[in-house]
Every structure is written in C-alpha cells, then in structure tokens.
C-alpha positions as CSV (number, residue, x, y, z in Angstrom):
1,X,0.6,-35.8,11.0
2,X,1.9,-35.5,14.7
3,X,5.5,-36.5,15.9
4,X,6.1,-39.7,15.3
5,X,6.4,-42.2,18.3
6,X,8.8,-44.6,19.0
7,X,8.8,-48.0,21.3
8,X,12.1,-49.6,22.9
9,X,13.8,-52.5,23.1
10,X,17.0,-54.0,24.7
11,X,19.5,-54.6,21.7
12,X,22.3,-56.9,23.2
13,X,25.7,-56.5,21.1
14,X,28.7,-58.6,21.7
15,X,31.7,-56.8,20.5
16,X,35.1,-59.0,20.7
17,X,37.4,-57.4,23.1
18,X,35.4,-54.8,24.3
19,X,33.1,-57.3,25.9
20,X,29.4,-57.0,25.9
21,X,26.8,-54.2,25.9
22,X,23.4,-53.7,25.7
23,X,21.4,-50.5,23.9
24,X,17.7,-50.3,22.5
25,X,16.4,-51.2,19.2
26,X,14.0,-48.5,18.4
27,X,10.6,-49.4,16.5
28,X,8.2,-47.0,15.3
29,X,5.0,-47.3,17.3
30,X,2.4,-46.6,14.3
31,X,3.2,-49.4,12.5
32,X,2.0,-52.4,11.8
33,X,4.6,-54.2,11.4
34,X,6.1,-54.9,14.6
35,X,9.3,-56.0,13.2
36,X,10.2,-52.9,11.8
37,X,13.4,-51.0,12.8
38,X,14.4,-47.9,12.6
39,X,17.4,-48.0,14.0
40,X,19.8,-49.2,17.4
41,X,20.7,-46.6,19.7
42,X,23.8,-46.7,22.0
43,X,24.5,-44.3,24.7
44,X,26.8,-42.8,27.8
45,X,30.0,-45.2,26.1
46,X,33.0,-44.0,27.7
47,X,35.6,-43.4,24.9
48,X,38.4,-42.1,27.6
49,X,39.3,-42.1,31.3
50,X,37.6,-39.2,33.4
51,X,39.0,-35.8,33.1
52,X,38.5,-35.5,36.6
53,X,40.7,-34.4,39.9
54,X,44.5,-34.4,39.0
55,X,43.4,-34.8,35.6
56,X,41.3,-31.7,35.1
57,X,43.1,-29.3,33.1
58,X,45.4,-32.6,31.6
59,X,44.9,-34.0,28.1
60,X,42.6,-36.9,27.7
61,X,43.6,-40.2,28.4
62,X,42.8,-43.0,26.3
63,X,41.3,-45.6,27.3
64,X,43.9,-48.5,28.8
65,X,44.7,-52.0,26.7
66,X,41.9,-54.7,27.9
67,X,39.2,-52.2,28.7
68,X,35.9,-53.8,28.8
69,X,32.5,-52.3,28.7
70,X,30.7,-55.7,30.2
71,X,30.8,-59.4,30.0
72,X,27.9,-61.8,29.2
73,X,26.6,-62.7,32.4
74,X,26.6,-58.6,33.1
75,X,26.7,-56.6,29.9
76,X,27.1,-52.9,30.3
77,X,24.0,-50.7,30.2
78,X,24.3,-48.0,27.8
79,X,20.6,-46.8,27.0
80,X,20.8,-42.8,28.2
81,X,23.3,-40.3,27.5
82,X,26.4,-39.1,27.9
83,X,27.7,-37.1,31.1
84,X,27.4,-33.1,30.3
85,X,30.4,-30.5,30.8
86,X,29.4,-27.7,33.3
87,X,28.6,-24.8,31.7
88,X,27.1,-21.6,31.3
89,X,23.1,-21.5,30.3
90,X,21.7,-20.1,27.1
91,X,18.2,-19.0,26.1
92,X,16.0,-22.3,26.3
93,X,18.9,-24.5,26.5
94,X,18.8,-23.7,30.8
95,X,21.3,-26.5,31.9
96,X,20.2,-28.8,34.1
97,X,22.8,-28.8,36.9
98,X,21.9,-32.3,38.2
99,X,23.3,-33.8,34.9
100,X,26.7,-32.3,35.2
101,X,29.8,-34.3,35.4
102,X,33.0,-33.2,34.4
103,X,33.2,-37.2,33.3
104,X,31.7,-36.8,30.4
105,X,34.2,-38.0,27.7
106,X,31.7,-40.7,26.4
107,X,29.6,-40.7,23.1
108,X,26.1,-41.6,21.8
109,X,26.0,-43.8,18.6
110,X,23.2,-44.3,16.4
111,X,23.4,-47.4,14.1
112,X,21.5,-48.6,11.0
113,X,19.2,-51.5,12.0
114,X,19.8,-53.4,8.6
115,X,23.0,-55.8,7.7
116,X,25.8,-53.6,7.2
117,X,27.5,-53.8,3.8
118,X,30.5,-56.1,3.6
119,X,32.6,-53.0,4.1
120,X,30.7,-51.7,7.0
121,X,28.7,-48.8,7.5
122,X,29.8,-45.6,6.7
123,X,30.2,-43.4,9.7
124,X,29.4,-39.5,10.4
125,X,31.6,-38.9,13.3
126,X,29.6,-35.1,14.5
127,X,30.5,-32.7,17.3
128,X,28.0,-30.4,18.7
129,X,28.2,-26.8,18.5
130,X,27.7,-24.3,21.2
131,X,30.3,-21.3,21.2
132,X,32.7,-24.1,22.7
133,X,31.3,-22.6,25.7
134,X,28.2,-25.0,26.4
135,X,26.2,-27.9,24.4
136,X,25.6,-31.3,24.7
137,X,26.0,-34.4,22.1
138,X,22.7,-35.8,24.3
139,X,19.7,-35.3,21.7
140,X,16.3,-37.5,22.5
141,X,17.0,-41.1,22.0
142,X,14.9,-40.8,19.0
143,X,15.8,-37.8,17.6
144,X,17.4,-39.2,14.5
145,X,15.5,-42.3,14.3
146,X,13.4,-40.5,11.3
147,X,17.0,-39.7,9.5
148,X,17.7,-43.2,9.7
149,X,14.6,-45.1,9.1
150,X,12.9,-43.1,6.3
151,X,15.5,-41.5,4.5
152,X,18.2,-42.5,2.0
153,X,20.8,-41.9,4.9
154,X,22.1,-45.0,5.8
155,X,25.3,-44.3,8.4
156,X,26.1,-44.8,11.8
157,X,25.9,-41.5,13.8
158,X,28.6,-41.2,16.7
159,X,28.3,-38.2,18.8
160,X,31.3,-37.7,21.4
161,X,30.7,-35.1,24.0
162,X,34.1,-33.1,25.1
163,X,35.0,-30.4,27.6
164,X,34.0,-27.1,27.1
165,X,34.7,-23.6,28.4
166,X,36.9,-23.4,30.9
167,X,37.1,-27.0,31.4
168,X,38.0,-27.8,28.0
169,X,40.2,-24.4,26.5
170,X,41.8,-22.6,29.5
171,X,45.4,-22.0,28.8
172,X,48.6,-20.3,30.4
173,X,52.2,-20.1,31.0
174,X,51.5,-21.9,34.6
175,X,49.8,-24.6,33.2
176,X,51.9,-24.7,30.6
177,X,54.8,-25.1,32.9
178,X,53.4,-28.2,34.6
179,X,51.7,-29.7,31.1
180,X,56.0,-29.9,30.3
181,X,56.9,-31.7,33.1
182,X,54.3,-34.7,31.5
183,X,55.0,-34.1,28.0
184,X,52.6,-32.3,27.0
185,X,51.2,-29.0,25.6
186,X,48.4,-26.8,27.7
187,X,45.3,-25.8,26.6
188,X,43.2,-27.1,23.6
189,X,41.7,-29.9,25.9
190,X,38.2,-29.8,24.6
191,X,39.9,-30.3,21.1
192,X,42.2,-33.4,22.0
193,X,39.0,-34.8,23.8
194,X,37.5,-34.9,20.1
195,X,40.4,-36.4,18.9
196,X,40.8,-39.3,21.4
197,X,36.9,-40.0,20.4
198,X,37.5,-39.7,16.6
199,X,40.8,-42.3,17.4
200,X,38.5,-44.3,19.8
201,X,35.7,-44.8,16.6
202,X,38.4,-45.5,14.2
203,X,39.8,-48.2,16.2
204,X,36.8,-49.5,17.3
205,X,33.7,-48.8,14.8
206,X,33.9,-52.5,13.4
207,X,32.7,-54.0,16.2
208,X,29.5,-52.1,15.6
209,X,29.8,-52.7,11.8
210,X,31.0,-49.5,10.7
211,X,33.9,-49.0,8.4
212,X,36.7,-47.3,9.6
213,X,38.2,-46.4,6.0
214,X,34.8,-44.5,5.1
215,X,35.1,-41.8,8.3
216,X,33.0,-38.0,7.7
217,X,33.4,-35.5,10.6
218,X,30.7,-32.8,10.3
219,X,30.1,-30.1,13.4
220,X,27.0,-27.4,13.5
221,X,28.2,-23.9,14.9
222,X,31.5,-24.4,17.2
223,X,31.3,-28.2,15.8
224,X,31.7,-27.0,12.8
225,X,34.8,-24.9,14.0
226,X,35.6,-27.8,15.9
227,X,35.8,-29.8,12.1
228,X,37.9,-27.0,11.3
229,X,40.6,-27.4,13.5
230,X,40.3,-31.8,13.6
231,X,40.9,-31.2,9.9
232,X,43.7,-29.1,10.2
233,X,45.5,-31.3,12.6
234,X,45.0,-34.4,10.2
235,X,46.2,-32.5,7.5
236,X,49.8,-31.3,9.5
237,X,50.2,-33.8,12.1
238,X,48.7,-36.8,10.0
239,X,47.7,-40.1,13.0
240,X,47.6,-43.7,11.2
241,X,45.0,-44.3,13.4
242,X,42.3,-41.7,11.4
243,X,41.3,-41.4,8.0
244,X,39.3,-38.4,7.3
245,X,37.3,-38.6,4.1
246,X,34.9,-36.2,4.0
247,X,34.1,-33.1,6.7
248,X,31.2,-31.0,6.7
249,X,31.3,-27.5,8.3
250,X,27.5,-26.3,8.7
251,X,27.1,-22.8,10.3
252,X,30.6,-21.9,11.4
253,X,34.4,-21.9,9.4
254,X,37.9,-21.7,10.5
255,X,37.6,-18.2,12.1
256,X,40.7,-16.0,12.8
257,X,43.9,-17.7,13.9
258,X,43.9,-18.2,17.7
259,X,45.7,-16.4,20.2
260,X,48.9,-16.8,21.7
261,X,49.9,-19.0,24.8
262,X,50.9,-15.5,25.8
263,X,47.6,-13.7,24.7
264,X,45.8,-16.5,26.8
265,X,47.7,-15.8,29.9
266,X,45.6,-12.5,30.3
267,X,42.4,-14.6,30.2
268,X,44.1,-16.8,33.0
269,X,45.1,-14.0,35.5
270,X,42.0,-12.1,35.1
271,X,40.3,-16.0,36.2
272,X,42.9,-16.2,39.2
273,X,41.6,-12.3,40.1
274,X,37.6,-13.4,40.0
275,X,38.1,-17.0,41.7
276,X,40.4,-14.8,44.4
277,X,43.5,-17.1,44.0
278,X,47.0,-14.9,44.9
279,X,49.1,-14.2,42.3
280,X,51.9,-14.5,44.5
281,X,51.5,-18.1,44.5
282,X,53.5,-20.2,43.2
283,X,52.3,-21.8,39.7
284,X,52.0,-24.9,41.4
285,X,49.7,-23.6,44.1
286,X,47.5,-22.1,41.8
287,X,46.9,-25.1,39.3
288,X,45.8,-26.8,42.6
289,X,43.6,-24.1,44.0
290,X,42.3,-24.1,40.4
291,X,41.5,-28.0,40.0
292,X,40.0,-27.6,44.1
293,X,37.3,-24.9,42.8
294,X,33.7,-26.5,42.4
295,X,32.6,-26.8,39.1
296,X,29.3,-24.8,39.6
297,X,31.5,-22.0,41.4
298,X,34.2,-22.3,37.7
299,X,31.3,-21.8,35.3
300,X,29.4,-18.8,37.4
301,X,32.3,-16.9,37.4
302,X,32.8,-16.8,33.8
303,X,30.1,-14.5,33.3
304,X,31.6,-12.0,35.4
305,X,34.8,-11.9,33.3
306,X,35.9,-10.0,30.7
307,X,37.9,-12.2,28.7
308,X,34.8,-14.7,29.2
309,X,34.8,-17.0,26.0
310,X,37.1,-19.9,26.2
311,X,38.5,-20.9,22.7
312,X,41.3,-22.2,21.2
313,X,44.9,-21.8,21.4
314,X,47.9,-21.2,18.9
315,X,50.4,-23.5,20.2
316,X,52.3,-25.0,18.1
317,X,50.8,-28.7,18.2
318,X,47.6,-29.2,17.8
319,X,47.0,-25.7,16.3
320,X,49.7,-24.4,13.9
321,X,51.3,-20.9,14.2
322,X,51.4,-20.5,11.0
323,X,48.0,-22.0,10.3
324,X,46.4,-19.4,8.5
325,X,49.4,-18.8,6.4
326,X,49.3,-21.8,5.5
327,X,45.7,-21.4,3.9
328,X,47.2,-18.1,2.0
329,X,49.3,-20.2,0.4
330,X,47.6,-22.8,-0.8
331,X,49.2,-25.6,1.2
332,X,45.6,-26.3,3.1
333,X,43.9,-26.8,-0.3
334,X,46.9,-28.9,-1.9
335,X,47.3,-31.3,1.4
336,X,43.5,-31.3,0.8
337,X,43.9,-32.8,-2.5
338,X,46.6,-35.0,-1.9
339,X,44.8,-36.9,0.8
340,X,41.7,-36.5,-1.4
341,X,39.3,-34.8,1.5
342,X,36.3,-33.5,0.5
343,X,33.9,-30.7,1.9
344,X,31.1,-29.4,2.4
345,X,30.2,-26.0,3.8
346,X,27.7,-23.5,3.9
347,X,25.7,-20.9,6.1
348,X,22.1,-19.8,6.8
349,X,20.9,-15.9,5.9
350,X,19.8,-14.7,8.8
351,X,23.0,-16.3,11.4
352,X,23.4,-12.9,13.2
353,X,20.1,-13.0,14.9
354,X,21.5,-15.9,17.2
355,X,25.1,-15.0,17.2
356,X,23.8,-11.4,18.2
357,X,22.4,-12.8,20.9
358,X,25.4,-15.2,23.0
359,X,26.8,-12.7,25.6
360,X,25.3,-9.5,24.0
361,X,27.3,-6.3,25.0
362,X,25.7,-4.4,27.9
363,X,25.8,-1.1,26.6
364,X,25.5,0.9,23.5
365,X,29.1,1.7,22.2
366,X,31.8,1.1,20.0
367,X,33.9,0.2,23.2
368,X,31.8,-2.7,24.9
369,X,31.5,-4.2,21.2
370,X,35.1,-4.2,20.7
371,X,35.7,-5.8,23.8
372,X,33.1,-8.4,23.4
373,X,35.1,-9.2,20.3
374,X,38.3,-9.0,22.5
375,X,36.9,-11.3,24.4
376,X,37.1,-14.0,21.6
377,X,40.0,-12.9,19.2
378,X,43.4,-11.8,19.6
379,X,43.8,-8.4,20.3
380,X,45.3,-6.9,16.7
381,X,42.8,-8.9,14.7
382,X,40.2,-6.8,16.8
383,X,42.0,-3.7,15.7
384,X,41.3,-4.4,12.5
385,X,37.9,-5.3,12.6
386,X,37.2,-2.1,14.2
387,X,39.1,-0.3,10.9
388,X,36.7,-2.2,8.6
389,X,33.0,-1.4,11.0
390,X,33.4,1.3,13.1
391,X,36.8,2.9,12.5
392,X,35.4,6.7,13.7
393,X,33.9,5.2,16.9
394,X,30.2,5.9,15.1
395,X,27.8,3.9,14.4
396,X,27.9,2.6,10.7
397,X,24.6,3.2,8.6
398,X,22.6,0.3,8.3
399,X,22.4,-0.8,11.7
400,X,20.1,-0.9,14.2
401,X,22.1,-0.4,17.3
402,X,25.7,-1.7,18.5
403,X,24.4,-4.8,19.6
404,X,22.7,-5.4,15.7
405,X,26.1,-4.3,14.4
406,X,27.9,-6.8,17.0
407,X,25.7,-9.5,16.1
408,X,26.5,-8.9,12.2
409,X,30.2,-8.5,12.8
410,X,29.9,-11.9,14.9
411,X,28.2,-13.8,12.4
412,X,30.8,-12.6,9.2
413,X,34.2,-13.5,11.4
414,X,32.5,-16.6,12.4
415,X,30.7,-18.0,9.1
416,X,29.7,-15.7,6.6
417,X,33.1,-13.7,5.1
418,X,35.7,-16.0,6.8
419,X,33.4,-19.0,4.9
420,X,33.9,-16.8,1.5
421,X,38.3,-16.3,2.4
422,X,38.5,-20.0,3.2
423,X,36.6,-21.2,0.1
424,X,38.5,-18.3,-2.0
425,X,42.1,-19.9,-1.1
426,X,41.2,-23.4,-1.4
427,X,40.0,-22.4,-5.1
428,X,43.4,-20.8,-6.0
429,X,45.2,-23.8,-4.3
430,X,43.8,-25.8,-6.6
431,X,40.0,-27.6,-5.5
432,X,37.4,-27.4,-7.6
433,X,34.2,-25.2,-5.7
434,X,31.1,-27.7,-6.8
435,X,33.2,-31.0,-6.7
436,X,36.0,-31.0,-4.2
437,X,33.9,-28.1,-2.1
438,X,30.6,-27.7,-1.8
439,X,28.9,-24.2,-1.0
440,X,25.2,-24.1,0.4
441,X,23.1,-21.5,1.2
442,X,19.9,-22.2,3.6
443,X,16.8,-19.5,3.4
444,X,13.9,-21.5,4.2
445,X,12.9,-23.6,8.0
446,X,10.7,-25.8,9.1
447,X,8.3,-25.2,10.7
448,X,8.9,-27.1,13.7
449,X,11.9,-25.4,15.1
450,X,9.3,-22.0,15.8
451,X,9.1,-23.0,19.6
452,X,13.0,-22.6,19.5
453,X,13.6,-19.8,17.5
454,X,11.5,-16.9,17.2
455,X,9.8,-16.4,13.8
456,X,11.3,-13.0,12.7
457,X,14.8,-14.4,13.3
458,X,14.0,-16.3,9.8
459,X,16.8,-18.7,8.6
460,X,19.0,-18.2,11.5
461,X,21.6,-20.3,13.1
462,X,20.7,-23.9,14.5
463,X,17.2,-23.5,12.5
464,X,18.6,-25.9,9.3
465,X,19.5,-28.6,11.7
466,X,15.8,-29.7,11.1
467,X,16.9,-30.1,7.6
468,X,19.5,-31.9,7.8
469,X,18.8,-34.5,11.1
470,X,15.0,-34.7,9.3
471,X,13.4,-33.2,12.3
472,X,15.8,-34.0,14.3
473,X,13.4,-34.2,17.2
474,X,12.3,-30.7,17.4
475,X,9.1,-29.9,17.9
476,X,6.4,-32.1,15.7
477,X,9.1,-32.7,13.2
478,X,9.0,-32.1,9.7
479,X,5.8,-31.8,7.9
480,X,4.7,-34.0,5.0
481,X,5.1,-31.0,2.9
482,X,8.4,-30.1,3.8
483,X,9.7,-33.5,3.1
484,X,9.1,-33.1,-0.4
485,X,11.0,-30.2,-0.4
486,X,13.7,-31.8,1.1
487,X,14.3,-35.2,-0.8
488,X,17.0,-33.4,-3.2
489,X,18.9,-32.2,-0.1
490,X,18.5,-35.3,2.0
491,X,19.4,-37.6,-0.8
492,X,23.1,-35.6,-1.8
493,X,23.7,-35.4,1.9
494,X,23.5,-39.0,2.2
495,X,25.4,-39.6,-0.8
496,X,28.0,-37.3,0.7
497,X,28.7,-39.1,3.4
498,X,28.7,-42.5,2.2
499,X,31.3,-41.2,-0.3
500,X,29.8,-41.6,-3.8
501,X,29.5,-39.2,-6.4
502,X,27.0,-36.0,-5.1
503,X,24.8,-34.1,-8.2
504,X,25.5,-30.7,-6.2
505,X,24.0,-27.6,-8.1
506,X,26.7,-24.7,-9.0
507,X,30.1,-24.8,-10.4
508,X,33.2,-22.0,-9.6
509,X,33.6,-20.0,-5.7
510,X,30.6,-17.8,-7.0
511,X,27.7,-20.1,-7.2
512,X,26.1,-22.0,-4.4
513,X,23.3,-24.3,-3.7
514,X,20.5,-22.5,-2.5
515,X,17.2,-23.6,-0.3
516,X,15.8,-20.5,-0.9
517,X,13.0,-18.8,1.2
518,X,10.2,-20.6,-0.7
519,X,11.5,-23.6,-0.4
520,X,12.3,-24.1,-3.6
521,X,16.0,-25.4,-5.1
522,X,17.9,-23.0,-7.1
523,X,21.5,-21.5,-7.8
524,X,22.4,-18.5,-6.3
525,X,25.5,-16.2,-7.6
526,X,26.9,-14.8,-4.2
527,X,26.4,-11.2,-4.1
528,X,28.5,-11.2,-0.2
529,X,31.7,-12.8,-1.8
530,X,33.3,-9.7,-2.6
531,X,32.7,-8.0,1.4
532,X,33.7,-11.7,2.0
533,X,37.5,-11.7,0.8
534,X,38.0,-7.9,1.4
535,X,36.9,-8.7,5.3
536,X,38.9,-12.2,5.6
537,X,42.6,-9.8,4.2
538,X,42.0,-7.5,6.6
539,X,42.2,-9.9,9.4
540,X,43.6,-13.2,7.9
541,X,45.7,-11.6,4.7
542,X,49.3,-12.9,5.2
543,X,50.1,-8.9,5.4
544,X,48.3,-8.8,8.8
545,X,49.7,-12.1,9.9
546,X,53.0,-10.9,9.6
547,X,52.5,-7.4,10.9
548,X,50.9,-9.5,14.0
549,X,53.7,-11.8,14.5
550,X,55.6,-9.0,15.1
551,X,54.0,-7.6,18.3
C-alpha cells in the first residue's frame, strides 16, 4: 500500500473575536466516500507580534486586545506554514533560505474533523526539537492527517514555531543591562516564545473547539527539553492563564542546570569578536550593531565559534537557580503531585548515532571533545564529565574513536542517564514510575524513515516519530504490518493525552515499556539505570551543585 493521498478543501471558521479565517478540510483521495474527513488543517496563525527590528533580542509580545485574524467579507488565509527562524543546516534538513523570517512566532494546528465533545477537544500543545539550534513546527499539510483519521487519537495538534539559536537564547550582561531598563530578564527568548503560544492556545483554543482545561505539552529532542523547562516554570512560577495536565518528553530530559548570566557572557564576547563589533563600545552600541547584522550573516557565523550552541540560561525567572536542587529534593516530584501532572518519558537505543553527529568535533582528542561539550554546558559540569569518561586524557575501552565516545557522552547527558536521575528523584519524591510516570523504551523503526536515517544507525533519535505521528509523513508511511504492531502504543498514547486512565506495562523506576527490536511489546528491567544515577550525581548531585555555586 503506497502513501496515502490527500485532496483539499477551503474550511471557513468563524471564531468570535478573533474574526474569521479560512484553512483546508483534508479528505483522503482513495475513498469512496467523498464526504469523508480526516481532519482540518490550520496554518501560519500569528500567536505574537514580530520579533523583529528593535524587538530582536526582546521578549515576545503578545498579541494586542482586539486583534483580528480577518472579517467575513475577507477572512484571513491560513493554508501554509509558519515563518522559519534562520538557522544553521543539518544533514537532509538543508534550510531553505527563501523561507526565512525572523517573524515566525505563529503556529500550525491540526483539528479533528468530527463534533467536538461538549468539553472540547483535548489538545497536544508540541514543540519541535532540533538542538534549539534549528527546526521547524512546518511538517506537510498532511503529515498527521493518518494520526487523526485512522487512529484512536482524537486531539487537536497545535504546533508553535519559536526563535532559535542565536535568535532565540543569546544572553549577556549588555543585554541584560538594556532588558532592565523594560522590565525584563535577557536571554531565554525562544523559551518565552513557547510560552506566549502555550498562553495564546489556552486563551484561545475554544474557538476552534478545544478545551483549555485538558492541555498536554509533549516536545521530541530539544522539544522535549523545551517540555522540560515549560514544566518547570508552571510548576515555580504557576500563570492562571495555563493548565498543564500532562507532558510528554520523547528523546531528550531536563539535562544539566544551565549556565550563568555570567557563563553566557563568554559566549557573547566571543560573537562580538566573530561579527567584528568593538568591545570598546558602549553596551548600547553593540546591542544595535547586533540587531543591524543580517540574519544570514548571524547564523553563518555560528559555525565558526566556539561556544557555538545557543541554550538556555539560569536566570532566576524563567529558569530557577536552584532548579536542579530542587529536583534532589523532591520538591519537583511533590509540586508534581499536587498539581496532579502527569508524564511520560522515554528514549530510543541507539540516540548516539544522531547526537554523535550535530557539530561533531574536528579532531581526535580528549581536548576538542571536551570543548564541544563546553560548548553546551557550564564549564565545571564539563569537568566532571571528563572525571567519569576520560579522566587520563585516553581513550576509554569500548569506543570507536573520540567522536563515538562524544556522541555516547552526548546522548547519556541529554536523554539516556539524566532520563534515569530525573525519573530516580521524582520516585523518592513520592510519584509512582508506571502511573504518575511513564518510562518507554523504543528498539524497533519503521520502515519508512530509511531515506532519513541510515539503516545501521537502528533505533536512533527522530526514527520513533514514525510511531508516534503514524507515519508522520515520512517516506510511504507506515506499512500495514507495522500498524498492527503499533495499535497497543497508539491506543495508550491517545488515551494519554485525552487524560483517561493508560494500561501502561511495568511498575517501579526499573521497569519500562519496551518496543523491542522485533517489534514485539514486552517489559524490559533497565540494565543502564545504575550508570544512569551514578552519571546524573556526578554532574546534578546537590554535592556538585553546591561545590559549583561556589566558583
């Protein structure tokens, strides 16, 4: 059975005081029913006011009172995507420079084509992944249109897009020093981007029939880091306007606490030094020569940096100092309870292959894989990763070359033993693992994500998207076969999502839900866990916090 084919149709939607729009109705093309649905799709909605000019390098800014997308004689047009954030290319996902727009704060939105429950639809608010570096929420129209017309899932899909790199996590003491004079905090843009969206849908997601009261947030790769942190801010700086019900983290976890407003101020004169902007300027002068640069000229000169990856910062408002202690302790998981979040969270066995293979270090030694790391995490927490890998400078048994090793120590600080500390101290704080959290292991792909990934790369990162999205629109899609493999794992994720109960195989931190490599459904007893929680002490323990804090 080939991909399936999809025809379109205008889909008019009046909604109240937003005015009117119009989207498609997507119908699938083989059948014979011509008034079958799949689903609507809505794209390119403008959730914010354009990062753009005085406001690059500024916090989002809602949307004002009275904002209209169209009126009935002249609805707006939302039928493509939304505007993509310069950025850097990677492997097979070349950007295409024509569709960059640093206005790109708009989402896509998939919606159920039957009549919404008298509650509303259930919503999976989802933030693309992509090292926070590059990505796109802009999948093919009908990308999900098997997910919602032949599955149990039954949800609208909103997809925000947010600024990224650069654009969306540079930080320092200049910008900090103008970002005062407005009120604000610096840095963490991308971040406050996908809160604005995840305020704009709670506000807003009746008038498309969703229920605001029934919110998931799930993120693949940096998304998934992305939940992370969205989480985290909900949890210690709680907003009326957002109820978080449920969040899935696929393919990523909460990492290492981020640097310092002062650790990021390296990373900020060593872009000054490559864009050649004085430093004798005052801070001023260079925020202005900064917002003046061309966007194509701000992303190429990334790759020439050292300090090249552009992530989060600890600064005390959306990101806690403390943050990580806070897990240690147990206040995550209780806050957790109390606000009666659940989540799910898992990993695919083979990640390193594509981690291993984002900025790569040039050259064989211990030295260009510690600064690679450097590159993304604070300085002592790369100290004592070295300790644990490579503490004599060698090269550890086991590994290929320093590039295999980087791309294995990658994938454990990003998913695999930070997923296993995470899970570990929201068990003692007191969630259930199998009921309040929900471990999953993925071993198995379809076969239609081959022309992305190469075969010997297995179950690496990105390849389970295809299970989850049902094809998602890669390559033919899933085969006939592979659906029946999948029904279990489709049904529970729906069922997640809308909020009733899940049957999810494997009680206690140890045991996890496992697609294993024959496609079969099992329970697997984690033999990593242990290399897990030794791995997230050394660099998360509340030891090395402290000792940390100190410098």
């Amino acid at each position: 059975m080939g991909k399936p084919t999809y025809s379109k149709r205008p889909y008019p939607l009046s909604l109240g005081p937003l005015g009117y729009i119009e989207g498609l109705t997507l119908h699938p093309s083989s059948t014979t029913t011509s008034s079958k649905v799949s689903c609507h799709y809505i794209g390119g909605l403008p959730y914010a006011l354009p990062p753009t000019g005085a406001y690059r390098f500024r916090r989002p800014r809602p949307l004002p009172t009275g904002y209209r997308y169209g009126t009935r004689a002249n609805p707006g047009r939302f039928t493509g995507g939304t505007g993509v954030c310069p950025q850097p290319p990677f492997r097979i996902l070349e950007p295409d420079t024509a569709l960059w727009d640093e206005d790109c704060l708009q989402l896509n939105m998939w919606i159920p084509s039957k009549k919404p429950p008298e509650q509303g639809w259930p919503v999976l608010f989802y933030i693309h992944g992509g090292f926070l570096q590059f990505g796109t929420a802009n999948m093919a129209v009908t990308a999900l249109a098997p997910l919602m017309g032949d599955t149990d899932f039954e949800a609208i899909i909103v997809m925000p897009a947010y600024r990224l790199n650069a654009f969306g996590f540079l930080a320092g003491r200049e910008m900090q020093a103008e970002a005062e004079m407005w009120g604000e905090i610096a840095g963490n843009f991308g971040f406050w981007d996908q809160r604005i969206a995840l305020e704009w849908t709670a506000e807003n997601i009746r008038y498309f029939g969703g229920d605001a009261a029934n919110i998931a947030i799930a993120g693949y790769s940096a998304g998934s880091h992305s939940v992370f942190h969205q989480l985290s801010h909900y949890l210690f700086h709680p907003v009326s306007k957002v109820t978080i019900r449920r969040a899935i983290m696929w393919s990523n976890g909460p990492g290492l606490q981020p640097k310092s407003l002062a650790e990021q101020e390296e990373q900020f004169d060593e872009l000054l030094f490559c864009l050649a902007i004085p430093q004798s300027l005052s801070a001023a002068e260079k925020i202005a020569r900064l917002r003046s640069i061309s966007a194509k000229k701000l992303v190429a000169v990334q790759d020439k940096m050292k300090l090249h990856e552009f992530r989060a910062t600890s600064d005390g408002d959306f990101v806690n100092k403390d943050l990580f202690d806070r897990i240690n302790d147990g206040t995550y998981a209780r806050l957790m309870k109390q606000k009666g979040v659940k989540l799910m969270m898992g990993e695919c066995s083979q990640e390193h292959f594509l981690y291993g293979a984002w900025r790569t270090p040039k050259t064989q030694s211990a030295a260009a894989v510690f600064d690679r790391l450097h590159a993304d995490y604070p300085l002592e927490a790369c100290k004592n990763l070295r300790k644990v890998y490579f503490p004599d400078a060698r090269l550890p048994d086991g590994y290929k070359d320093w590039q295999d090793l980087f791309g294995r120590i990658y994938a454990d600080v990003q998913i695999h033993c930070m997923e296993r500390g995470f899970v570990d101290c929201l068990s003692r704080g007191g969630l259930k693992i199998g009921a309040d959290v929900l471990r999953y292991r993925i071993e198995w792909r379809a076969k239609c994500v081959d022309g992305a990934f190469p075969k010997e790369w297995g179950a690496t990162h990105a390849t389970d998207m295809a299970i989850w999205f049902w094809g998602g629109g890669m390559g033919e899609g899933l085969l006939d076969t592979e659906k029946g493999h999948l029904l279990l794992w489709n049904k529970q994720f729906a069922r997640f999502v809308k909020g009733l109960p899940v049957e999810w195989m494997g009680e206690g931190p140890r045991e996890v839900m496992r697609l294993n490599a024959d496609a079969g459904t099992d329970v697997w007893h984690d033999d990593d866990w242990d290399r897990g929680l030794r791995l997230w002490e050394a660099v998360n323990g509340t030891r090395q916090r402290h000792e940390q804090a100190k410098l």
